[in-house]
C-alpha positions in Angstrom: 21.2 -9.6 8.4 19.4 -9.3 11.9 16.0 -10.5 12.8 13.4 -7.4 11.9 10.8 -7.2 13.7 7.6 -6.6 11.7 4.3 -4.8 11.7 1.4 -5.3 9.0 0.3 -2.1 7.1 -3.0 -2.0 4.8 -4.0 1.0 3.7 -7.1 3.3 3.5 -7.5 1.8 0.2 -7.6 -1.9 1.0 -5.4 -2.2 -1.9 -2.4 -4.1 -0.6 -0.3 -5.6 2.6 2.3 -5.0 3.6 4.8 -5.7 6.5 7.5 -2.7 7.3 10.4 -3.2 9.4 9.5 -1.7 13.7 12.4 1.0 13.1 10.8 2.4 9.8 8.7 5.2 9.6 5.8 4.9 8.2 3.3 7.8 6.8 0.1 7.5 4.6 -1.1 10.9 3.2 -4.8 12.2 2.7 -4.4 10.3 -1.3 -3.2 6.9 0.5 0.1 7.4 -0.8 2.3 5.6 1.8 5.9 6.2 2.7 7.8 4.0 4.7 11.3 5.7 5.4 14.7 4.5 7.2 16.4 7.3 9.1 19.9 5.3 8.9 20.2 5.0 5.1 18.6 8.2 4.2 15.9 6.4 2.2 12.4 5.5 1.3 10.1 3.6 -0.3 6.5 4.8 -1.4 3.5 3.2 -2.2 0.4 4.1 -4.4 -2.7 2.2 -5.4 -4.6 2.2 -8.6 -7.4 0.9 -10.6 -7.7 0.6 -14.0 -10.1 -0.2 -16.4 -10.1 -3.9 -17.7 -7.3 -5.8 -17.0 -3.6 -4.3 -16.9 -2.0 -6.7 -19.0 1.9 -5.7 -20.0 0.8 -3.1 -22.9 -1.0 -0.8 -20.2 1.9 -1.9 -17.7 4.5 -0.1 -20.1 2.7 2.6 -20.7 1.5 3.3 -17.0 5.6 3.0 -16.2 6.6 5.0 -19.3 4.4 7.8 -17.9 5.2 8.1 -14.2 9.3 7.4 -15.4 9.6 9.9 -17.7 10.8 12.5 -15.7 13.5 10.4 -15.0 17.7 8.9 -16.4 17.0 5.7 -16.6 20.2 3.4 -15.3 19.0 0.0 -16.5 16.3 -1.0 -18.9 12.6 -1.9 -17.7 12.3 -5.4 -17.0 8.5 -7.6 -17.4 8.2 -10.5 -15.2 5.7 -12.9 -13.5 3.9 -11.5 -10.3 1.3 -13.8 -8.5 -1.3 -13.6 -11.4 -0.1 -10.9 -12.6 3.0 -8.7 -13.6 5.4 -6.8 -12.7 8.1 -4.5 -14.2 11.4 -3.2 -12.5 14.0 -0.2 -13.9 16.7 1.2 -12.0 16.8 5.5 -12.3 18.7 8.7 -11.6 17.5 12.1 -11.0 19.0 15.2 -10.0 21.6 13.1 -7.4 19.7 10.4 -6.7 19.1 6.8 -7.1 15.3 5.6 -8.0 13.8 1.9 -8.5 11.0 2.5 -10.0 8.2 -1.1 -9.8 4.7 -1.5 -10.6 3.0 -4.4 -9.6 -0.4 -5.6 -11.5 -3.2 -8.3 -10.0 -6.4 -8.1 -12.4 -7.2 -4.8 -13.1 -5.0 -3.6 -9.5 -2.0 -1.7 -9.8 0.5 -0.7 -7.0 3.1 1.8 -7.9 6.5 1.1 -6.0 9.4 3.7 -6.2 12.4 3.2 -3.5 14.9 6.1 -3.5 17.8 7.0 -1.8 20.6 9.9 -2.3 23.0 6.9 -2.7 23.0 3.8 -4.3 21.4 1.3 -1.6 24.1 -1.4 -0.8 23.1 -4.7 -0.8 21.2 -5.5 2.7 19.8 -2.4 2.8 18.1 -2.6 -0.4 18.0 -6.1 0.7 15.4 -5.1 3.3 13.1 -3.0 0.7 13.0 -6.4 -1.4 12.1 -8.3 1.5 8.8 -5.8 2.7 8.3 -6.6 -1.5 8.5 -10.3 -1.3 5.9 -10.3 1.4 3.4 -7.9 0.3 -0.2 -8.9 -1.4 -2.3 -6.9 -3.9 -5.7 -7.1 -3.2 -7.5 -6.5 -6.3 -11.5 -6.0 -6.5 
């Protein structure tokens, strides 16, 4: 894969970090919902913050995902895993024709919503490139 060059996004929110690659798009809306979009695959990736009350352990993590998935064919079941200090959980979707990966990621009582969709299956490096931005990026919980 070629160098990206990078720029560092946070949000009205303060939420999270992230770096998105220079040829991206980026747009934040008037809710702080942020969209970073690549005009060569035809795909995006969108970003939302929330708080929630206490600490979102992995019973309110399921539930949270349950809720904003179930709209959706899931592909692959939802997986819980390790995330800084907290968690995060990962299923693969379909809806009408296309592909969704649904994530949430948890710090404390800080929750960022991840969906990245395309109206094909991502190969690879280009999905390679989503997971990259997702490596980097840092919740910033209150």
């Amino acid at each position: 894969m070629a160098q990206l060059e990078l720029i560092q996004f946070i949000p009205q929110t303060d939420r999270y970090s992230i770096f998105y690659p220079k040829s991206y798009e980026l747009f934040e809306d008037e809710d702080s919902i942020v969209t970073i979009s690549s005009n060569e695959t035809d795909s995006s990736m969108t970003l939302s913050g929330y708080e929630v009350e206490g600490e979102a352990d992995e019973k309110v993590l399921k539930e949270f995902f349950a809720d904003i998935t179930s709209a959706y064919d899931p592909i692959s079941e939802p997986e819980i895993e390790n995330f800084e200090e907290g968690l995060k959980i990962v299923a693969k979707f379909k809806k009408d024709d296309n592909y969704w990966i649904w994530k949430i990621f948890s710090v404390k009582s800080a929750i960022v919503v991840v969906s990245i969709n395309s109206s094909e299956e991502l190969n690879p490096e280009q999905l390679g490139v989503y997971e990259f931005m997702l490596q980097n990026f840092e919740i910033y919980p209150d």
